[in-house]
Gaussian input, Z-matrix of N, CA and C with variables (Angstrom, degrees):
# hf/3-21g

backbone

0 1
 N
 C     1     B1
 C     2     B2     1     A1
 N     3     B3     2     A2     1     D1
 C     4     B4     3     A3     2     D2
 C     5     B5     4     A4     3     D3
 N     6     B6     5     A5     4     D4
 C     7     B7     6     A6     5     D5
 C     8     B8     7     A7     6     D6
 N     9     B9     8     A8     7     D7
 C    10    B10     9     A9     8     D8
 C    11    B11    10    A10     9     D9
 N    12    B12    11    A11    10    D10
 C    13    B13    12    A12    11    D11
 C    14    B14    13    A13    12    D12
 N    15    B15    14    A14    13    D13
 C    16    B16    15    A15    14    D14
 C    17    B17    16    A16    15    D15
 N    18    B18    17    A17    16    D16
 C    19    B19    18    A18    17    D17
 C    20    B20    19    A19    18    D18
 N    21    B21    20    A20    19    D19
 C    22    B22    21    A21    20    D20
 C    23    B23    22    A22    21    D21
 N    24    B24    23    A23    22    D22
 C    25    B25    24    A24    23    D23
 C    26    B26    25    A25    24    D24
 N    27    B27    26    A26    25    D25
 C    28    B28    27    A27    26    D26
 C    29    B29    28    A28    27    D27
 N    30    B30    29    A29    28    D28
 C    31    B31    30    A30    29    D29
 C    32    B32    31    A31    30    D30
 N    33    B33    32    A32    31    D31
 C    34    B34    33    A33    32    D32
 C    35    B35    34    A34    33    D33
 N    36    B36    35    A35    34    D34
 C    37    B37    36    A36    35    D35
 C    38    B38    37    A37    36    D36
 N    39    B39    38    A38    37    D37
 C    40    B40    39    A39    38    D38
 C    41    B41    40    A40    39    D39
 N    42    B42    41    A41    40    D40
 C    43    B43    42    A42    41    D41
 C    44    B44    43    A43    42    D42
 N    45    B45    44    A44    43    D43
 C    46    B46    45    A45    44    D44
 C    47    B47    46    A46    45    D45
 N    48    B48    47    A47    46    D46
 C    49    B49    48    A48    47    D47
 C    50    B50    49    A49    48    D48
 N    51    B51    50    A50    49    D49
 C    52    B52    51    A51    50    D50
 C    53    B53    52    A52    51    D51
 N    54    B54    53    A53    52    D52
 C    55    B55    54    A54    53    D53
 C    56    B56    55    A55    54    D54
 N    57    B57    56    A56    55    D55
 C    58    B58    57    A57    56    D56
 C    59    B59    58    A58    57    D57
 N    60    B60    59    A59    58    D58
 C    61    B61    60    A60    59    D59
 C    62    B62    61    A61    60    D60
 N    63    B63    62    A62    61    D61
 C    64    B64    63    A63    62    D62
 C    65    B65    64    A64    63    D63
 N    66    B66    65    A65    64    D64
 C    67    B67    66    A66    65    D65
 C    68    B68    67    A67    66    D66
 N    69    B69    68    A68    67    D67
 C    70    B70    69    A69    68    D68
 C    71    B71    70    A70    69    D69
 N    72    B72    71    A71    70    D70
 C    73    B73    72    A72    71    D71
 C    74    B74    73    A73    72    D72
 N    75    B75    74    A74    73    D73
 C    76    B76    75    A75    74    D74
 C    77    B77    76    A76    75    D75
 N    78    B78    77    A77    76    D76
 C    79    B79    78    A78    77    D77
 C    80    B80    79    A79    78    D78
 N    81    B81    80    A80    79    D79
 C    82    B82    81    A81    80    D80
 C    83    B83    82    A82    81    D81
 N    84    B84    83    A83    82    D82
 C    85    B85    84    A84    83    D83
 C    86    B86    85    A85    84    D84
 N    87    B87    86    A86    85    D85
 C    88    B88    87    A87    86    D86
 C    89    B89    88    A88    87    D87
 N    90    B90    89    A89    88    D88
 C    91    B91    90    A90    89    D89
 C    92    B92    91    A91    90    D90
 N    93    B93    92    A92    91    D91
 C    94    B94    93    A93    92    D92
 C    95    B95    94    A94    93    D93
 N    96    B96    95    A95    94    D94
 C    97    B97    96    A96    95    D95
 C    98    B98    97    A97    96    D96
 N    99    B99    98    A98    97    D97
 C   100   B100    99    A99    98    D98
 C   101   B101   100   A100    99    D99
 N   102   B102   101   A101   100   D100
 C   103   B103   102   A102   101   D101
 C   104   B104   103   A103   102   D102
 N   105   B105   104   A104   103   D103
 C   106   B106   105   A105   104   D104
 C   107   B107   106   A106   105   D105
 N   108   B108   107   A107   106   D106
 C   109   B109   108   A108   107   D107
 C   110   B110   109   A109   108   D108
 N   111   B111   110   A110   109   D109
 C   112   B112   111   A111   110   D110
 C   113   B113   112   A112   111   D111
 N   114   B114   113   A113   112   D112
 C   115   B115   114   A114   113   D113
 C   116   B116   115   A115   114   D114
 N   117   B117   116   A116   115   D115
 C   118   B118   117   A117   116   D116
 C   119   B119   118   A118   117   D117
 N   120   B120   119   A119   118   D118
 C   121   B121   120   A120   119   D119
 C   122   B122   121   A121   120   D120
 N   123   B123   122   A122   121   D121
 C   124   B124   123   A123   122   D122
 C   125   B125   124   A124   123   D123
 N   126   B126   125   A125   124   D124
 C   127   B127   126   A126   125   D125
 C   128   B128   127   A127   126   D126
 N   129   B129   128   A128   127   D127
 C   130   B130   129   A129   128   D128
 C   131   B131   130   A130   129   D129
 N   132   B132   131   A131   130   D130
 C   133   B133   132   A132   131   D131
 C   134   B134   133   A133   132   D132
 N   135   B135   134   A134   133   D133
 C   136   B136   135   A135   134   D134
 C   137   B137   136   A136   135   D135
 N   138   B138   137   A137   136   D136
 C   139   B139   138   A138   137   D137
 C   140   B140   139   A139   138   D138
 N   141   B141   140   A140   139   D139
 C   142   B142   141   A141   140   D140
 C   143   B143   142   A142   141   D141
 N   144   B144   143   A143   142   D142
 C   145   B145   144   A144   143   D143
 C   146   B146   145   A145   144   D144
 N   147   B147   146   A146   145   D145
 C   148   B148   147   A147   146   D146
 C   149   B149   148   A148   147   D147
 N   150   B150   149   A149   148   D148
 C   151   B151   150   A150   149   D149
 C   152   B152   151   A151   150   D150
 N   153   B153   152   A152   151   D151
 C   154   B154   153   A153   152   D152
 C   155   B155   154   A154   153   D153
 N   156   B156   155   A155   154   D154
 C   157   B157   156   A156   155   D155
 C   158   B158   157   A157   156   D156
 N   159   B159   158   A158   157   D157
 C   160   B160   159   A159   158   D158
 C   161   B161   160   A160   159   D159
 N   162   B162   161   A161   160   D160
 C   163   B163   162   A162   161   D161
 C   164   B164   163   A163   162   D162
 N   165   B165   164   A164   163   D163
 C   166   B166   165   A165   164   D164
 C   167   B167   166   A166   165   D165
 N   168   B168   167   A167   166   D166
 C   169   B169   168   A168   167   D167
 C   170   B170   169   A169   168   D168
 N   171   B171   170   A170   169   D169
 C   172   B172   171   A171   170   D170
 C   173   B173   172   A172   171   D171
 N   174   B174   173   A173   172   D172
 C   175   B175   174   A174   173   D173
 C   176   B176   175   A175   174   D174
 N   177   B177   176   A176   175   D175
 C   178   B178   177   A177   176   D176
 C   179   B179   178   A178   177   D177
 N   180   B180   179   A179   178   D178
 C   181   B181   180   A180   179   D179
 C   182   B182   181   A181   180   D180
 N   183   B183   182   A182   181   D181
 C   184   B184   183   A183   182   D182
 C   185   B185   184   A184   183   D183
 N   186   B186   185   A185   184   D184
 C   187   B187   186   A186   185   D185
 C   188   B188   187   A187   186   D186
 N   189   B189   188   A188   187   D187
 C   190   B190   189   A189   188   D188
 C   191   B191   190   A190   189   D189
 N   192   B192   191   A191   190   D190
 C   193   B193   192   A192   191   D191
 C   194   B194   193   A193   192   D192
 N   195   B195   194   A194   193   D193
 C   196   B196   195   A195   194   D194
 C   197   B197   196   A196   195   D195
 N   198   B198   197   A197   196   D196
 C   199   B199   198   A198   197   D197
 C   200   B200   199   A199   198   D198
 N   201   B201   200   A200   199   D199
 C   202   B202   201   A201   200   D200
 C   203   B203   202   A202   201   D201
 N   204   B204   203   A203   202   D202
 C   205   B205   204   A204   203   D203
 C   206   B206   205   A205   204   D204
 N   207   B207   206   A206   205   D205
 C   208   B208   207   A207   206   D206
 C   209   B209   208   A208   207   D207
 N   210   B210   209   A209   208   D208
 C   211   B211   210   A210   209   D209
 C   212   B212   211   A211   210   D210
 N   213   B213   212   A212   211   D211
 C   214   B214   213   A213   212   D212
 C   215   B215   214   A214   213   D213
 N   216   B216   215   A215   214   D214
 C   217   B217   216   A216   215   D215
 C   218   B218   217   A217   216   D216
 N   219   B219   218   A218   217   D217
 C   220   B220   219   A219   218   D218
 C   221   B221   220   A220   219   D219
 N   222   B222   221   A221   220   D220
 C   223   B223   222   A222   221   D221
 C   224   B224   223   A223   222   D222
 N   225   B225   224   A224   223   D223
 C   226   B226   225   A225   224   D224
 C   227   B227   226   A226   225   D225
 N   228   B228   227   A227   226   D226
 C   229   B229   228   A228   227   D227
 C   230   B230   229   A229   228   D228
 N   231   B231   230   A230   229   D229
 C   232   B232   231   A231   230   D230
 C   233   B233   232   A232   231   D231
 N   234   B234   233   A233   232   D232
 C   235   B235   234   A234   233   D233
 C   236   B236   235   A235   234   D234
 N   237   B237   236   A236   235   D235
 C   238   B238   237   A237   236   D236
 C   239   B239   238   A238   237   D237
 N   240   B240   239   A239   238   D238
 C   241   B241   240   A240   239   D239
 C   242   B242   241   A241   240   D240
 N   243   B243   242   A242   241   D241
 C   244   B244   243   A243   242   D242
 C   245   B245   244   A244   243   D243
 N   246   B246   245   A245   244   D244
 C   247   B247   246   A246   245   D245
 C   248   B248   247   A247   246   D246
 N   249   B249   248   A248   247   D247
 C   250   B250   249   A249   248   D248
 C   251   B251   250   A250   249   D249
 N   252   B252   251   A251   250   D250
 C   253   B253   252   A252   251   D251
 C   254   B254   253   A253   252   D252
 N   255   B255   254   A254   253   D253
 C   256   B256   255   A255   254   D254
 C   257   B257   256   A256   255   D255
 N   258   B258   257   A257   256   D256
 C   259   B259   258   A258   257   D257
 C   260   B260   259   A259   258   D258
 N   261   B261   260   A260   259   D259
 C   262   B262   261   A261   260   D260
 C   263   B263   262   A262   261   D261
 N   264   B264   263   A263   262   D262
 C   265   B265   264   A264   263   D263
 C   266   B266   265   A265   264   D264
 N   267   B267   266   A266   265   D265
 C   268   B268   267   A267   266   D266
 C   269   B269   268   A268   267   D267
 N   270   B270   269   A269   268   D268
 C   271   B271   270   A270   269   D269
 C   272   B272   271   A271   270   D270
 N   273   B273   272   A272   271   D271
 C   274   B274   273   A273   272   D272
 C   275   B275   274   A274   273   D273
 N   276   B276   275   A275   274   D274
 C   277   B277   276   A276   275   D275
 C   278   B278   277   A277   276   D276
 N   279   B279   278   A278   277   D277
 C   280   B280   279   A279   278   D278
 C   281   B281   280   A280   279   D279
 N   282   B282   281   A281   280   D280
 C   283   B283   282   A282   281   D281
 C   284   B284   283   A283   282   D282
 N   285   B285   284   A284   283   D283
 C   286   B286   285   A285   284   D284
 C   287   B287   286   A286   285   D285
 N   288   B288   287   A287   286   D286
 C   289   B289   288   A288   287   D287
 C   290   B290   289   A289   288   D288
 N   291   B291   290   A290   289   D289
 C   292   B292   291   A291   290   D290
 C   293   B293   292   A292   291   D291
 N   294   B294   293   A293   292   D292
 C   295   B295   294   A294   293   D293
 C   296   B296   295   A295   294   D294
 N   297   B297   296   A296   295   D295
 C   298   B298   297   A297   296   D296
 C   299   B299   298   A298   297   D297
 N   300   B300   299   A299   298   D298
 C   301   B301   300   A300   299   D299
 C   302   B302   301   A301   300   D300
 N   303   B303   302   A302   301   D301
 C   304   B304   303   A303   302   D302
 C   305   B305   304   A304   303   D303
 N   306   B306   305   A305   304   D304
 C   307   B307   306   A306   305   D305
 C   308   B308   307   A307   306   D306
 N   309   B309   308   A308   307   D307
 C   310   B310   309   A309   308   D308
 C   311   B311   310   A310   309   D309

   B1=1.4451
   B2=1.5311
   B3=1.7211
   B4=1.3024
   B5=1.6857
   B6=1.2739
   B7=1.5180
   B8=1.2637
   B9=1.4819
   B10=1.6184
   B11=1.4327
   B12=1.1861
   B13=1.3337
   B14=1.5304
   B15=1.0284
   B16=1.3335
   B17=1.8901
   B18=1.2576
   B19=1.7976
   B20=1.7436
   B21=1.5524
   B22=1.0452
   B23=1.5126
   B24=1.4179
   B25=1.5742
   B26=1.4951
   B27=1.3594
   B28=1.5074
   B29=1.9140
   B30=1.4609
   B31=1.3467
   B32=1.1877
   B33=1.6290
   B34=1.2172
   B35=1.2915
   B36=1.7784
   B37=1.8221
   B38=1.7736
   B39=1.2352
   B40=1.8304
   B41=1.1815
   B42=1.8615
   B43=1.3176
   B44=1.5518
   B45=1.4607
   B46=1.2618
   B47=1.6306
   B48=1.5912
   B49=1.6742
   B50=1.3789
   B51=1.1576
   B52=1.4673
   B53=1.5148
   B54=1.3944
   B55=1.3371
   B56=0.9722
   B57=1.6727
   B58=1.6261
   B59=1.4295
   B60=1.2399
   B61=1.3071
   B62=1.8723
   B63=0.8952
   B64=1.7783
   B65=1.6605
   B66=1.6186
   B67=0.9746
   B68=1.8757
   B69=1.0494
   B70=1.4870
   B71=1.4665
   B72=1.5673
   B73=1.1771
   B74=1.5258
   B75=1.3103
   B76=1.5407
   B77=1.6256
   B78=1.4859
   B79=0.9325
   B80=1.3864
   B81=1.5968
   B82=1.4175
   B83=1.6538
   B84=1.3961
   B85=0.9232
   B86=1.9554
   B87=1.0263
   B88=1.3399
   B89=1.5298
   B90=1.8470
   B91=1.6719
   B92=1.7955
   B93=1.0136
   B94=1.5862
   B95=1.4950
   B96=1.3099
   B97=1.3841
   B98=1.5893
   B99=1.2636
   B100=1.3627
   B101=1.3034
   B102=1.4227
   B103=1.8865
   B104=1.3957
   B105=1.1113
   B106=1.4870
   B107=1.4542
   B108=1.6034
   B109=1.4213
   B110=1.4559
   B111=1.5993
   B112=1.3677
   B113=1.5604
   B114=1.4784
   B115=1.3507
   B116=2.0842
   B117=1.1981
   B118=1.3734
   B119=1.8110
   B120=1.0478
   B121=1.6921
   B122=1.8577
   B123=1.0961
   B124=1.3673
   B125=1.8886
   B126=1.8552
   B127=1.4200
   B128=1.5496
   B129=1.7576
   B130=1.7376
   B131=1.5342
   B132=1.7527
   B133=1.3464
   B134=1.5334
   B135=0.9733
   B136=1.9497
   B137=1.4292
   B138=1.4021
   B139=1.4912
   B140=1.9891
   B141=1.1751
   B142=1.6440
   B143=1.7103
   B144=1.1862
   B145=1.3825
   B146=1.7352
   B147=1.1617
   B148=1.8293
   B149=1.6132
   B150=1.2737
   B151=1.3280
   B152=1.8258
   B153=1.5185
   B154=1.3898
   B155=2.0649
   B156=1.2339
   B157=1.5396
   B158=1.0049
   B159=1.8328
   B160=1.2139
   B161=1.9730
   B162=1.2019
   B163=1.5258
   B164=1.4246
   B165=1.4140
   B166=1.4917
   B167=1.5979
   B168=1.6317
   B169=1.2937
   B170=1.9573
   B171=1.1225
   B172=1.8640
   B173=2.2022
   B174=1.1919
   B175=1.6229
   B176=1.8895
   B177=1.3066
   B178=1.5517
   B179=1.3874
   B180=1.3841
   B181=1.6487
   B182=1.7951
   B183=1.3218
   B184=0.9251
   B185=1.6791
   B186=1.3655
   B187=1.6639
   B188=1.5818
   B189=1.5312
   B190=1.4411
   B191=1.4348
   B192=1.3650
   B193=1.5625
   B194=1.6630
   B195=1.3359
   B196=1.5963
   B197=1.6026
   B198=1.5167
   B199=2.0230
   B200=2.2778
   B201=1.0377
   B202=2.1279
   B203=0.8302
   B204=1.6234
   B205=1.0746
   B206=1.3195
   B207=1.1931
   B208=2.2422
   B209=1.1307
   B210=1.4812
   B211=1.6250
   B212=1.6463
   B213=0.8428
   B214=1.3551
   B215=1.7135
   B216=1.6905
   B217=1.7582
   B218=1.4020
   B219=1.0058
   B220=1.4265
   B221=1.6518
   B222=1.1028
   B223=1.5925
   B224=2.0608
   B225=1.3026
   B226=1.5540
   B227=1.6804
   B228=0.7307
   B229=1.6505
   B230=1.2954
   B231=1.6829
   B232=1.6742
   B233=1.5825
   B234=1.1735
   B235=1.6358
   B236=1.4921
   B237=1.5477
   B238=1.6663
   B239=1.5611
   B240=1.2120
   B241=1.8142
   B242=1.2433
   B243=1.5534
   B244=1.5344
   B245=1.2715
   B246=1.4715
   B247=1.3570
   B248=1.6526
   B249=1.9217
   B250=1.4718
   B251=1.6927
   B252=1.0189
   B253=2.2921
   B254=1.6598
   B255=1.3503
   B256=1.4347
   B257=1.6415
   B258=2.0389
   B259=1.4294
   B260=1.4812
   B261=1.5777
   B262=1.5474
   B263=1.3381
   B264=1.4372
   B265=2.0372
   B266=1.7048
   B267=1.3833
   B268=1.9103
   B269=1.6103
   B270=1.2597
   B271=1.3823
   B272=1.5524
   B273=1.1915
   B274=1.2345
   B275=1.3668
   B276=1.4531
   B277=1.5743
   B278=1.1287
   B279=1.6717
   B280=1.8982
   B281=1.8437
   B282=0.5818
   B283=1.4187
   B284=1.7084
   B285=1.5462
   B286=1.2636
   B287=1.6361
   B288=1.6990
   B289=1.1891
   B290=1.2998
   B291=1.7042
   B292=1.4004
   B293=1.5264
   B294=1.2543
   B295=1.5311
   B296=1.8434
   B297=1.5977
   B298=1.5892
   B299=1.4884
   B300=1.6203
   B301=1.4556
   B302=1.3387
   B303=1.0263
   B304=1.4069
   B305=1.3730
   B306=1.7423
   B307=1.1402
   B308=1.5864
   B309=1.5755
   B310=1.5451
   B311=1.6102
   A1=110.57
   A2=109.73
   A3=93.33
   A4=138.71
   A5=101.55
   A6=102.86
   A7=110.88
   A8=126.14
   A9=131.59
   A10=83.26
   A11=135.85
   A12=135.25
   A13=121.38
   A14=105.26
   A15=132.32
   A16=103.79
   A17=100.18
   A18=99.36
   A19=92.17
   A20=136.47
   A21=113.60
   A22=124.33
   A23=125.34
   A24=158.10
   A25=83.81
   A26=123.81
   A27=162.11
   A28=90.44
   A29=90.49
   A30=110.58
   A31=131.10
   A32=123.27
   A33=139.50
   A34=118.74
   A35=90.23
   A36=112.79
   A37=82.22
   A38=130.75
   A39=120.47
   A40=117.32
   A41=90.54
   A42=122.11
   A43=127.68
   A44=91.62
   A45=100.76
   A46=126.82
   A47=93.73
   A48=115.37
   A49=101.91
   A50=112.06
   A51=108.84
   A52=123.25
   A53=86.79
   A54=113.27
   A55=122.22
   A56=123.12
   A57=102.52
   A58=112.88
   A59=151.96
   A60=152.03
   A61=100.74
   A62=105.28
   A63=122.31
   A64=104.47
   A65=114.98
   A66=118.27
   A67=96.54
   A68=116.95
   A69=123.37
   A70=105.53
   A71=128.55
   A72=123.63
   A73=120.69
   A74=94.37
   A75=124.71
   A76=105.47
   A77=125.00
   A78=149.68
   A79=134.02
   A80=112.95
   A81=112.70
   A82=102.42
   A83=136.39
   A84=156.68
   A85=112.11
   A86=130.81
   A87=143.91
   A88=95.86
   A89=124.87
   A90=98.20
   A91=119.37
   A92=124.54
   A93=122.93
   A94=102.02
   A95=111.72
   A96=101.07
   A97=122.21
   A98=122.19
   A99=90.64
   A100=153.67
   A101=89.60
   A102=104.22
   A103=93.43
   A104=129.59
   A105=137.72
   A106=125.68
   A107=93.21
   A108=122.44
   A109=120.94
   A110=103.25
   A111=117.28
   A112=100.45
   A113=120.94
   A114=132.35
   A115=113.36
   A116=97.85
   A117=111.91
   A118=113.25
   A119=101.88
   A120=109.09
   A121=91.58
   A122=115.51
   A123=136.38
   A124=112.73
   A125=91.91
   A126=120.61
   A127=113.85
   A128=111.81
   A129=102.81
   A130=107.85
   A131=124.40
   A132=109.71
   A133=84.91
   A134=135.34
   A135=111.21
   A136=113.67
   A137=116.85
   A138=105.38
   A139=115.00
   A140=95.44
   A141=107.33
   A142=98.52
   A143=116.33
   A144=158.20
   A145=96.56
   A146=83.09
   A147=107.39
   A148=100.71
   A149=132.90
   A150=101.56
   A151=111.26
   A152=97.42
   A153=93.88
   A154=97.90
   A155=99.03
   A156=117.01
   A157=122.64
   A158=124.69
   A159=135.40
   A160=100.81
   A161=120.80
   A162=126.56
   A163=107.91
   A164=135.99
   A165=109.44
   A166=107.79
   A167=119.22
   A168=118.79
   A169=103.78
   A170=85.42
   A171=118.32
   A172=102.20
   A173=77.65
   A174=83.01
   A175=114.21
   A176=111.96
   A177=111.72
   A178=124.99
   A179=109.63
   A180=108.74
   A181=102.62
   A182=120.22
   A183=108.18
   A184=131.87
   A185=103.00
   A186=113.42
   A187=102.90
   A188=128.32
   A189=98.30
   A190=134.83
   A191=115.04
   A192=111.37
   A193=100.73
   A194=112.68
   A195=100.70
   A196=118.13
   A197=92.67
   A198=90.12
   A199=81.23
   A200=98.71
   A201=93.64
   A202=112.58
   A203=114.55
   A204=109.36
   A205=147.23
   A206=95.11
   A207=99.00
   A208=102.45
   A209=114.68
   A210=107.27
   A211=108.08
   A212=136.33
   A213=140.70
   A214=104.22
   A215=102.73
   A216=122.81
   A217=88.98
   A218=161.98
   A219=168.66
   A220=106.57
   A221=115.93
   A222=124.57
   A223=82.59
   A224=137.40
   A225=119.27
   A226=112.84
   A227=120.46
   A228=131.81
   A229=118.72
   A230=83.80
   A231=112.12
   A232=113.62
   A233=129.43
   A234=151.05
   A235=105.62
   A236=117.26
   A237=125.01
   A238=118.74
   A239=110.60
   A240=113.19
   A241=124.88
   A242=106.19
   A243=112.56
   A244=116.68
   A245=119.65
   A246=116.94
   A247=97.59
   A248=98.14
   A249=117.82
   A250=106.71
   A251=118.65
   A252=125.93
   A253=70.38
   A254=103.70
   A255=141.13
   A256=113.04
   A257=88.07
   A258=93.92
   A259=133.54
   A260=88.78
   A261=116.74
   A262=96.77
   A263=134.24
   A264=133.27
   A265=86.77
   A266=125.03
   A267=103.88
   A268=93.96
   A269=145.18
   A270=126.85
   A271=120.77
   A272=113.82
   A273=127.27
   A274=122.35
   A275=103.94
   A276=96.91
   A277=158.95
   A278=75.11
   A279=121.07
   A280=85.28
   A281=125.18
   A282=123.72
   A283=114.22
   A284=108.63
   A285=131.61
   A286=104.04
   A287=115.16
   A288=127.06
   A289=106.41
   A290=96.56
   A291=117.76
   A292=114.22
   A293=119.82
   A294=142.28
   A295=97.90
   A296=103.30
   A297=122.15
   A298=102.81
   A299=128.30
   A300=126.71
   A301=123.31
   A302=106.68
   A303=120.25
   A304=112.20
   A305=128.47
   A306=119.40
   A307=115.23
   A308=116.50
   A309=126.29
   A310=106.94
   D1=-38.98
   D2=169.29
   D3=-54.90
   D4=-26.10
   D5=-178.20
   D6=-82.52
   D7=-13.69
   D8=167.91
   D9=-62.79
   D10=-94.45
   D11=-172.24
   D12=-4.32
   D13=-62.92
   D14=-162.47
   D15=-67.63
   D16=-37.85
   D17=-167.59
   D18=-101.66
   D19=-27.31
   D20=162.86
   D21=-57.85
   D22=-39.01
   D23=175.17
   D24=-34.77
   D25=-68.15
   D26=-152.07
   D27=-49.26
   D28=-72.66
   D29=176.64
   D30=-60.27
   D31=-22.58
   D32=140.13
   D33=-16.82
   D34=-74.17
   D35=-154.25
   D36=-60.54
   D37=-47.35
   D38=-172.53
   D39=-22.90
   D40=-65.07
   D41=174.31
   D42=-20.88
   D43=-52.94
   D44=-159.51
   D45=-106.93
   D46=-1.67
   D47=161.84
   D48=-77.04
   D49=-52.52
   D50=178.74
   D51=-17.67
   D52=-79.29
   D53=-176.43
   D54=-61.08
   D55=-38.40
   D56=156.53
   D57=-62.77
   D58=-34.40
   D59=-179.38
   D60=-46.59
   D61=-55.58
   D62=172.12
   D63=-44.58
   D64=-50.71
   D65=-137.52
   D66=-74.83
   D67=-20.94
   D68=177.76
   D69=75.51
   D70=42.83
   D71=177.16
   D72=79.05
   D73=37.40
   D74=-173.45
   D75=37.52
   D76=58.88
   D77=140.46
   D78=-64.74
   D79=-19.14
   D80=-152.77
   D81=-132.77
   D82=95.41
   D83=-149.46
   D84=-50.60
   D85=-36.94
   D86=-154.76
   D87=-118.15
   D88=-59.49
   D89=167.60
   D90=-56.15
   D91=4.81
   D92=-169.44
   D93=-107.76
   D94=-35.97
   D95=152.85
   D96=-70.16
   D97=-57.13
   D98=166.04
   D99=-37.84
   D100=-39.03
   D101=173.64
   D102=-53.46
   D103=-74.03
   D104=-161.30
   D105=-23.82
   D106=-62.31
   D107=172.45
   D108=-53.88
   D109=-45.45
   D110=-176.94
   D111=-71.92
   D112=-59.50
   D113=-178.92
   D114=-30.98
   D115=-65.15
   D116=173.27
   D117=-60.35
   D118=-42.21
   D119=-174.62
   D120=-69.32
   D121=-52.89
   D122=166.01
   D123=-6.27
   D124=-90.41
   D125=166.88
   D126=-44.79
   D127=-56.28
   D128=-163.44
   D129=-62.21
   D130=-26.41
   D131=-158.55
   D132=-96.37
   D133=-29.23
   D134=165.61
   D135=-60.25
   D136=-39.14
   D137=174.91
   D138=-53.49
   D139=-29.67
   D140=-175.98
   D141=-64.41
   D142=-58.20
   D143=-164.91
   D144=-35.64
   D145=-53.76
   D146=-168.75
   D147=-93.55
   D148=3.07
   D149=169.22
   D150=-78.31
   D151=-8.32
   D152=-153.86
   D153=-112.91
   D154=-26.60
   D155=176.54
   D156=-110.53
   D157=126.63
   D158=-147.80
   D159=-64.26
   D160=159.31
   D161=-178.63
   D162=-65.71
   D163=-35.85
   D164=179.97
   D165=-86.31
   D166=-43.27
   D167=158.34
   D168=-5.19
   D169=-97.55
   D170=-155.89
   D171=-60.79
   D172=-15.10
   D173=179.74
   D174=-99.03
   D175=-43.98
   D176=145.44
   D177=-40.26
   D178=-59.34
   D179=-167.78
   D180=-67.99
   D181=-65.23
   D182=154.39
   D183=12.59
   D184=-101.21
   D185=179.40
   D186=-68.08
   D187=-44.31
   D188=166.02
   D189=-52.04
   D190=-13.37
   D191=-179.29
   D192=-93.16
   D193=-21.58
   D194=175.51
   D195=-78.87
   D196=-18.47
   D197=-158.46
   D198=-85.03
   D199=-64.07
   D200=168.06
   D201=-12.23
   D202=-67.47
   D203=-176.61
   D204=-76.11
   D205=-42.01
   D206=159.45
   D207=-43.98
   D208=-57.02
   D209=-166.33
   D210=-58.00
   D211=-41.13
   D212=-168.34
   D213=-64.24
   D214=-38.49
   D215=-168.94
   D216=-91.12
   D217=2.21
   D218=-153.96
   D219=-127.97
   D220=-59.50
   D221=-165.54
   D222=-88.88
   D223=-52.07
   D224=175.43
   D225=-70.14
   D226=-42.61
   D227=-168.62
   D228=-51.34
   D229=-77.37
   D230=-169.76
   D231=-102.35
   D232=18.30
   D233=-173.74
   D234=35.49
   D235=35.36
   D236=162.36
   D237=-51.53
   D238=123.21
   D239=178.62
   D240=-32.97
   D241=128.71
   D242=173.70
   D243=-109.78
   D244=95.31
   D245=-177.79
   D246=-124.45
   D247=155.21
   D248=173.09
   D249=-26.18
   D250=-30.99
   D251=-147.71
   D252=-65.70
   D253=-75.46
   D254=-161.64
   D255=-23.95
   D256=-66.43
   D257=171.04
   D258=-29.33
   D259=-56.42
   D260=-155.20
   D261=-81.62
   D262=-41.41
   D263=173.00
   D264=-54.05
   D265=-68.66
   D266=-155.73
   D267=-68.59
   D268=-14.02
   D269=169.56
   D270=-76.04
   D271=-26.72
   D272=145.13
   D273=-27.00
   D274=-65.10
   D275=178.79
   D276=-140.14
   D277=36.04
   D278=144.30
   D279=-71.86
   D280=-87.27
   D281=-162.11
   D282=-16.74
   D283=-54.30
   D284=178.28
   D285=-47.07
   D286=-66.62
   D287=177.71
   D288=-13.70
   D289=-71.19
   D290=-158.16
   D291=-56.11
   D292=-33.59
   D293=-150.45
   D294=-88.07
   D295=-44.42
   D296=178.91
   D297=-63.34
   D298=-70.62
   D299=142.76
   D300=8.04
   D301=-88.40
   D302=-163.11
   D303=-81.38
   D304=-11.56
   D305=165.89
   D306=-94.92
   D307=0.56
   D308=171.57
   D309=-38.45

């Protein structure tokens, strides 16, 4: 259950870059609630996350599924550059994920 935790948490943090990205410098009333919501929903299921999974474990995967993912929501979303550098840094650390994983 912890790792359900942990990759929704994951999906959170997406969430919730997003939406500040939306938010225009927290100008914009409804992405700032989202962030919020997402932000907090964010934190409690890693706090869950971590009773059961060690702190760098659950704290890596974590921000690797948020930084993937903006970038991924960044280059579809917001039409941010897709170059080889780019590719190869978020394969990087999917890579890492995997490497943290599997050396638990």
């Amino acid at each position: 259950m912890s790792w359900i935790f942990l990759i929704i948490a994951g999906g959170l943090e997406i969430v919730w870059s997003a939406a500040m990205k939306q938010s225009a410098g927290f100008t914009r009333l409804a992405p700032n609630l989202l962030m919020l919501v997402a932000m907090v929903g964010s934190f409690g299921l890693l706090a869950l996350a971590m009773r059961n999974l060690p702190l760098g474990t659950a704290y890596m995967i974590w921000t690797g599924i948020g930084a993937v993912g903006a970038f991924v929501l960044g280059v579809v979303l917001f039409d941010e550059p897709l170059s080889p550098a780019r590719i190869c840094a978020a394969l990087l650390i999917v890579a890492g994920m995997i490497l943290m994983k599997l050396s638990q």
